[in-house]
N, C-alpha and C positions, 0 to 999 in steps of 0.2 A: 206722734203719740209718745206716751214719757217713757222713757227705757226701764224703767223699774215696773211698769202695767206689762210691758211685750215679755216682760221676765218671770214676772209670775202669772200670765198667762200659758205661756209655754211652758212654765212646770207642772202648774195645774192639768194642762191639756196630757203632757206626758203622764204624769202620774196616774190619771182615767186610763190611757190606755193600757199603760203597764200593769193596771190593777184589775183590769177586764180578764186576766188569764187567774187571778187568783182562785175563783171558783172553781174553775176546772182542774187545777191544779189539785185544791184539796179533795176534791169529790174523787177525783182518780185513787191518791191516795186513801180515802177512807173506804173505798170501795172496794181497792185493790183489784181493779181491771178496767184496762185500756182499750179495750175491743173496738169502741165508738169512737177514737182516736184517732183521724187522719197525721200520718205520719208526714205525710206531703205536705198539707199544710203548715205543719210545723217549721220542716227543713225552709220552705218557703219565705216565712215569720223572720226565722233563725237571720236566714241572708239577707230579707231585707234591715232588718234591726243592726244588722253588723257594719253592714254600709250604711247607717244613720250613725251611730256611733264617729265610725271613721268621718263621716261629713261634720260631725258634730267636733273631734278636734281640728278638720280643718277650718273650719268657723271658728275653732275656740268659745263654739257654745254650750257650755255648761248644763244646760236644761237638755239640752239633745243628746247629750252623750251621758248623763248620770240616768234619766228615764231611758234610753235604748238599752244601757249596759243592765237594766235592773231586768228589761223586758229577756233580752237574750240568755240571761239565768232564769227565768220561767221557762222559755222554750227549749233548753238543756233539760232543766228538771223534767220537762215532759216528754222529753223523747225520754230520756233514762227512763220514767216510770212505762211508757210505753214497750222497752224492754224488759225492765224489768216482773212487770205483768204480764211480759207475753204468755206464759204456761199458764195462765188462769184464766185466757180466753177460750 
């Protein structure tokens, strides 16, 4: 297969997933409570995204380590708001 299709396959693919947490992300935010919030799956999210990363510079694949590092700053921001709305649960 041509390596410029596997390339922007895997950004596209990454990009869906990384963008799957957007909405939760904002509705948290707009809501301002986290209550429905598994924290565990977050932390969960968190570690395996970090160890995609890390796989992603041992590959030197660019598509895997710029979509995990983007997804792992969604899963920060959402444990933060999950603390950060703790008192309004």
């Amino acid at each position: 297969m041509d390596g410029t299709l596997v390339k922007v396959i895997g950004l596209v693919a990454g990009a869906c997933t990384s963008c799957a947490l957007i909405p939760q992300v904002v509705r948290t935010i707009k809501t301002k409570k986290a209550s429905d919030v598994s924290v565990f799956m977050f932390i969960v999210m968190l570690t395996g995204n970090s160890l995609w990363v890390a796989y992603g510079f041992m590959k030197t694949d660019l598509a895997i380590i710029l979509t995990n590092l983007v997804t792992v700053g969604l899963n920060i921001t959402m444990l933060f708001l999950k603390v950060k709305y703790k008192e309004n649960q």
